[in-house]
C-alpha positions as CSV (number, residue, x, y, z in Angstrom):
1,X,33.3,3.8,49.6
2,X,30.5,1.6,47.8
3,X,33.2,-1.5,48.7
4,X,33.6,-0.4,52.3
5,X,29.8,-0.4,52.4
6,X,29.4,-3.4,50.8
7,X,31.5,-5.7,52.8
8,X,30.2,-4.1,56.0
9,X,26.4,-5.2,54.8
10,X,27.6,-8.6,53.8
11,X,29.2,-9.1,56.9
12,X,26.3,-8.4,59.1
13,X,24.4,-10.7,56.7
14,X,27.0,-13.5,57.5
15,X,27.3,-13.0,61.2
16,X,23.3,-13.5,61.3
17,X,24.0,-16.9,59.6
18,X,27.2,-17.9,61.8
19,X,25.4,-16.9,64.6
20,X,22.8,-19.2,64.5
21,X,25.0,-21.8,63.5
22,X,27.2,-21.5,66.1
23,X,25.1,-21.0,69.4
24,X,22.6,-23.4,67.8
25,X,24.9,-26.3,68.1
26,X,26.1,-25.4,71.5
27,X,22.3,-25.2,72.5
28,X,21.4,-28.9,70.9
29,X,24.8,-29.9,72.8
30,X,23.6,-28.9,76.3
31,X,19.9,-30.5,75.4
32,X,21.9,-33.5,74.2
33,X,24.4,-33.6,77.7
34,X,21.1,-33.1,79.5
35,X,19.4,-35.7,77.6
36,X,15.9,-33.8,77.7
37,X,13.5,-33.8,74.9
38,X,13.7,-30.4,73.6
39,X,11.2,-29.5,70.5
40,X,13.4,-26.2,69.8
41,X,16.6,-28.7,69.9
42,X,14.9,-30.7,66.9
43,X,14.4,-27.7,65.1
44,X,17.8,-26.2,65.6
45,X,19.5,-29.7,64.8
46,X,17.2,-30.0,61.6
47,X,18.2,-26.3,59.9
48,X,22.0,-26.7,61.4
49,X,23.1,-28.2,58.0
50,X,21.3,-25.9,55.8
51,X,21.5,-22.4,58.1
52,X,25.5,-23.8,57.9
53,X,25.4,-23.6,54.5
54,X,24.1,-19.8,54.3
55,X,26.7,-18.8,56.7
56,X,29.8,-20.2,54.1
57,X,27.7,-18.8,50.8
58,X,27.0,-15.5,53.3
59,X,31.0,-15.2,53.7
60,X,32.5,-15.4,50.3
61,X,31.5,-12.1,49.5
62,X,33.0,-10.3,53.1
63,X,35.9,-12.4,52.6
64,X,36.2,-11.3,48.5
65,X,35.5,-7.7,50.3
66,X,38.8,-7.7,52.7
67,X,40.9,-9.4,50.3
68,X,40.2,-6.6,47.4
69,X,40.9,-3.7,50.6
70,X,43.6,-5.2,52.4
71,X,45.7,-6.5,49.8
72,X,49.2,-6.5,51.2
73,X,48.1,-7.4,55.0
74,X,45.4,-10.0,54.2
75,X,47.6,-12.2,51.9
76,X,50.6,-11.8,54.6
77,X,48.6,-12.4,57.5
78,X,47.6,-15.8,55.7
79,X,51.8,-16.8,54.9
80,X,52.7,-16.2,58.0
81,X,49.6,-18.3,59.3
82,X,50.5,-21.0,56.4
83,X,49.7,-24.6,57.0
84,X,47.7,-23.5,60.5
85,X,45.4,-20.9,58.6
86,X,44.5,-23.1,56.0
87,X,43.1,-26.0,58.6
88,X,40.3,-23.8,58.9
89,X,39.0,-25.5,55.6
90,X,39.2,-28.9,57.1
91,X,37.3,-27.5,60.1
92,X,34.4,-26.4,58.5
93,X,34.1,-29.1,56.3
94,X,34.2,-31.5,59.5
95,X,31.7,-29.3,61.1
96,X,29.5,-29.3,58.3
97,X,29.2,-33.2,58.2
98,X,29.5,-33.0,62.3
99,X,26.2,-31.2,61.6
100,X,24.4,-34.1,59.2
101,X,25.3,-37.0,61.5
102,X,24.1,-34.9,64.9
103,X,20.5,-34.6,62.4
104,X,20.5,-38.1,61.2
105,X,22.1,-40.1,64.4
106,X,20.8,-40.7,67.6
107,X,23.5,-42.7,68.6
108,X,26.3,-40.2,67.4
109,X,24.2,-36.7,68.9
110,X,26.7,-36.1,71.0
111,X,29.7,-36.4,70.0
112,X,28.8,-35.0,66.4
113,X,27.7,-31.6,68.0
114,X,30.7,-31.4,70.6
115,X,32.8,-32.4,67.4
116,X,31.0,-29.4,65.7
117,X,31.0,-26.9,68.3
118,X,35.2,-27.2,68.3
119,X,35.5,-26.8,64.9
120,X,33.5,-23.8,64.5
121,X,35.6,-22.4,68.2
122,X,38.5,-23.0,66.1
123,X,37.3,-21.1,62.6
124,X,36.0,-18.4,65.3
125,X,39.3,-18.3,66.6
126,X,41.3,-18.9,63.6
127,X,39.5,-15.3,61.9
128,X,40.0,-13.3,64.9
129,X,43.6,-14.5,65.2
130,X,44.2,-13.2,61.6
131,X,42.0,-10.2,62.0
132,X,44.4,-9.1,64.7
133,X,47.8,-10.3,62.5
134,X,46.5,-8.2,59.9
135,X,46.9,-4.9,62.0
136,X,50.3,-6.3,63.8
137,X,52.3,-5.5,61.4
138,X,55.4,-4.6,63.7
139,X,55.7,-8.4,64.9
140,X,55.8,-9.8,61.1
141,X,59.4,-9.7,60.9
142,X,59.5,-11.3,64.3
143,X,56.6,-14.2,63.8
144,X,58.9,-14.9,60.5
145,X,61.5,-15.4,62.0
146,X,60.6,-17.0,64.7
147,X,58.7,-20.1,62.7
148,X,55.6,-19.9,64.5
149,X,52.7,-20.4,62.9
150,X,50.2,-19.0,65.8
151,X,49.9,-15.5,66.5
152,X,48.9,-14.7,70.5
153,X,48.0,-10.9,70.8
154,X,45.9,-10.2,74.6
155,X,43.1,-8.1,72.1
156,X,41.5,-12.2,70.9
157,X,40.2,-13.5,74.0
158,X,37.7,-10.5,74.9
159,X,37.1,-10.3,71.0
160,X,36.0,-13.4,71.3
161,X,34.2,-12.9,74.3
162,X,32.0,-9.6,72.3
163,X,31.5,-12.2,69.6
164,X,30.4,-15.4,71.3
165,X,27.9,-13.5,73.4
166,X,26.7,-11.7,69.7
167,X,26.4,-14.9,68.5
168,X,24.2,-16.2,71.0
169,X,21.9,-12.9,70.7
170,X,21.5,-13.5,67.2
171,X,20.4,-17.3,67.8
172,X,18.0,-16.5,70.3
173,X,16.4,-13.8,67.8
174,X,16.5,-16.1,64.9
175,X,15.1,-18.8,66.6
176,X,12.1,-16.6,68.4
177,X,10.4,-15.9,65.1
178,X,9.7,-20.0,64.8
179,X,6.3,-20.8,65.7
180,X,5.8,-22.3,69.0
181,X,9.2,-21.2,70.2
182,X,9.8,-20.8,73.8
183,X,10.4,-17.2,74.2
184,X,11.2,-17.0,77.8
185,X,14.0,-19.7,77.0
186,X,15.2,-17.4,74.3
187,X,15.0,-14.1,76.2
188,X,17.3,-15.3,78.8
189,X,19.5,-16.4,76.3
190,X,20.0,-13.4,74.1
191,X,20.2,-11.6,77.7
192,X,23.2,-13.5,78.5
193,X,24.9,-13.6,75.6
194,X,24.3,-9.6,75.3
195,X,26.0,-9.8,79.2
196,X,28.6,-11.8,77.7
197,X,28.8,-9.2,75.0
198,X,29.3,-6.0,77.0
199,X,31.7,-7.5,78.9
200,X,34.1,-8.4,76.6
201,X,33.6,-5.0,75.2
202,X,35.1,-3.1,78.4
203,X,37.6,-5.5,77.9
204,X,38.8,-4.2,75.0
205,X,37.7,-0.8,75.9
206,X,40.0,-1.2,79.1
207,X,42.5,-2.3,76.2
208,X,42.5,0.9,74.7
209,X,40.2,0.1,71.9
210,X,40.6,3.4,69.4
211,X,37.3,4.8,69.2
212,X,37.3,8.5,67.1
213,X,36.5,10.8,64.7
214,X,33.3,9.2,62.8
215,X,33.0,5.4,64.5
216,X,32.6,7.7,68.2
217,X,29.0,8.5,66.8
218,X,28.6,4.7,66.0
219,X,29.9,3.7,69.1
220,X,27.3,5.9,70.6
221,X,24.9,4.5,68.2
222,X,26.1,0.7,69.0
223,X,25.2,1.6,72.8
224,X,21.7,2.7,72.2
225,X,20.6,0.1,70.0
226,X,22.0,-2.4,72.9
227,X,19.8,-0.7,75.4
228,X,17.0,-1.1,72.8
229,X,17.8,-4.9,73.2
230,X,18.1,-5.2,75.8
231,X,14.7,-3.8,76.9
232,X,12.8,-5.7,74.1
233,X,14.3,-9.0,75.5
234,X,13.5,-8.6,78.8
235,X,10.0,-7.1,78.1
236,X,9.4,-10.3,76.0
237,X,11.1,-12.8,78.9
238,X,8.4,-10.7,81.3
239,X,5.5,-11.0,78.7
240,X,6.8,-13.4,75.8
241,X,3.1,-12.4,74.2
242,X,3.7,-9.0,74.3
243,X,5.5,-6.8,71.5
244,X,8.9,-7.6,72.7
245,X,10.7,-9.7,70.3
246,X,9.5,-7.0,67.8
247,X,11.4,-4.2,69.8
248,X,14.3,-7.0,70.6
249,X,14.8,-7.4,67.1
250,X,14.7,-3.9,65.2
251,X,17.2,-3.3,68.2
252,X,19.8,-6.0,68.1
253,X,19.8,-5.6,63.9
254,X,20.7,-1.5,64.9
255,X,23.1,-3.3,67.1
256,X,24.4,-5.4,64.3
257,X,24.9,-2.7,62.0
258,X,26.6,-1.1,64.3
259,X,29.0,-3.4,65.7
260,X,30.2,-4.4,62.3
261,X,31.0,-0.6,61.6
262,X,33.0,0.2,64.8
263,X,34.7,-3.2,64.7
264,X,36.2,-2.6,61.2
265,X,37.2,1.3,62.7
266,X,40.6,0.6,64.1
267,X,41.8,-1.5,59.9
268,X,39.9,1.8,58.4
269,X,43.8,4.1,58.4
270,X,45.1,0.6,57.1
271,X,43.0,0.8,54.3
272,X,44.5,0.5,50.6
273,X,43.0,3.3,48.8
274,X,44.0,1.9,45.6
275,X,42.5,-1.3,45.9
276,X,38.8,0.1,47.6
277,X,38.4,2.9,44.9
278,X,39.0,0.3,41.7
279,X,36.7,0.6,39.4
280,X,34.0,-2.3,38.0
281,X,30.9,-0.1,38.9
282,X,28.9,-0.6,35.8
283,X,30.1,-4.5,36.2
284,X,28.9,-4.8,39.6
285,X,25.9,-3.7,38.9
286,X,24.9,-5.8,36.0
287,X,26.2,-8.9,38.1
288,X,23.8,-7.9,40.4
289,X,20.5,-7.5,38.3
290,X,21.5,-11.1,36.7
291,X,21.9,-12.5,39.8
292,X,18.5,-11.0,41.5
293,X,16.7,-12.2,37.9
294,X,18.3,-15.6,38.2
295,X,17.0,-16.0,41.8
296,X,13.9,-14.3,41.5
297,X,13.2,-17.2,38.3
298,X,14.5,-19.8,40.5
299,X,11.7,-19.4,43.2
300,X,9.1,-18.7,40.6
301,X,10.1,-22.5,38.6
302,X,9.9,-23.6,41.8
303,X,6.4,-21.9,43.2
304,X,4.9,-23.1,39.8
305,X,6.3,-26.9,40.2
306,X,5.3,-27.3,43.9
307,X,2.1,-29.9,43.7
């Protein structure tokens, strides 16, 4: 269980990074096709690199998470992927460099952030791809056989869809805690990517998403903390001085936590018992306090060095 909760709280902390990362370059993209001088573009273009880098240190422990619970299906899922799976290394590192010239070049802007925003489509869609092999285990014999190296299943495109507009949202709330940031702007952001959100969400409910037992209280919980959201965003687009980016926020992280929780409910009967309930408790735990002294004397060095 401590795993399962674990990789659930990682994850969340991940998609906050990815998100901004993500809908951040599309947003300097449009400002740069536009060509209008945008103060929250500069900003967004200026932390792309670095909030880029927090999304890939963010991931390794999700990704350490599913490999450790889904043994068998994660590992197979990637061989029958192969060669096409592992381009998603070469993407990221493109997109990370995509990132550095879009900050440092005028000249290149443009094509550096559409270069970006294509690799990070293609990790986005190279994860949900394999998310979806991993539970497919009927068509392995058949993708085997067959030599294909891409998976189509109809559940990607409206998973896409719910995470696309998530990713927006979780830009637009990043972003409105920057001083000077244009709130309205923002609002109707996170407004349509929520939109976006929904509807790829009775997509998949249309699908015949399973929703039961335990995640049907999430589901319930995910739908409230939506409303929430949605509420604060559009009190805050109506009044961006008022108190709703406050309300917009403690609602979209419910929202997070929730989505998170119900997503992984369908791979939850897939999971490997033997794997999740491994031991390494005591281990775990003195990682941790080395790691949180080891950060916590970083910052203090670097407090007491700043002139």
């Amino acid at each position: 269980m401590i795993v399962l909760v674990l990789y659930l709280a990682t994850l969340a902390l991940h998609a906050v990074f990815v998100g901004y990362v993500v809908a951040g370059t599309a947003y300097a993209l449009v400002c740069a096709l536009r060509r209008r001088d945008d103060a929250l573009a500069d900003t967004v273009r200026s932390r792309l690199p670095f909030m880029l880098g927090c999304g890939i240190t963010a991931g390794v422990a999700p990704l350490l998470f599913v490999q450790l619970m889904y043994q068998r299906r994660f590992y197979t899922a990637n061989l029958l992927l192969g060669p096409r799976w592992l381009a998603v290394v070469p993407a990221l590192i493109a997109g990370f460099y995509a990132l550095y010239l879009a900050k440092q070049s005028t000249r290149w802007r443009t094509p550096a952030l559409a270069g970006a925003v294509a690799c990070f489509g293609f990790v986005a869609w190279s994860w949900t791809e394999l998310h979806a092999l991993m539970q497919a285990d009927g068509t392995w014999r058949e993708l085997y056989a067959s030599g294909e190296r891409i998976f189509v299943d109809a559940d990607i495109a409206p998973r896409l869809i719910v995470w696309f507009g998530a990713m927006a949202t979780l830009f637009a709330t990043v972003a409105a805690w920057s001083p000077g940031a244009p709130i309205r702007r923002l609002a109707a952001i996170a407004l349509a990517g929520r939109a976006a959100s929904i509807a790829g969400a009775a997509w998949l409910d249309e699908r015949g998403f399973p929703i039961d037992g335990a995640i049907a209280a999430w589901a319930w919980l995910l739908v409230a903390a939506v409303a929430v959201d949605l509420a604060g965003w559009a009190f805050a687009w109506w009044r961006p001085d008022g108190g709703g980016l406050l309300v917009a926020t403690a609602g979209g992280a419910g929202a997070l936590i929730a989505a998170v929780v119900v997503r992984e409910g369908p791979r939850l009967a897939l999971l490997e018992p033997e794997h999740a309930a491994s031991g390494g408790g005591v281990v775990f735990g003195v990682a941790l306090a080395l790691g949180v002294a080891a950060i916590a004397w970083v910052v203090t060095t670097v407090r007491v060095a700043r002139p």
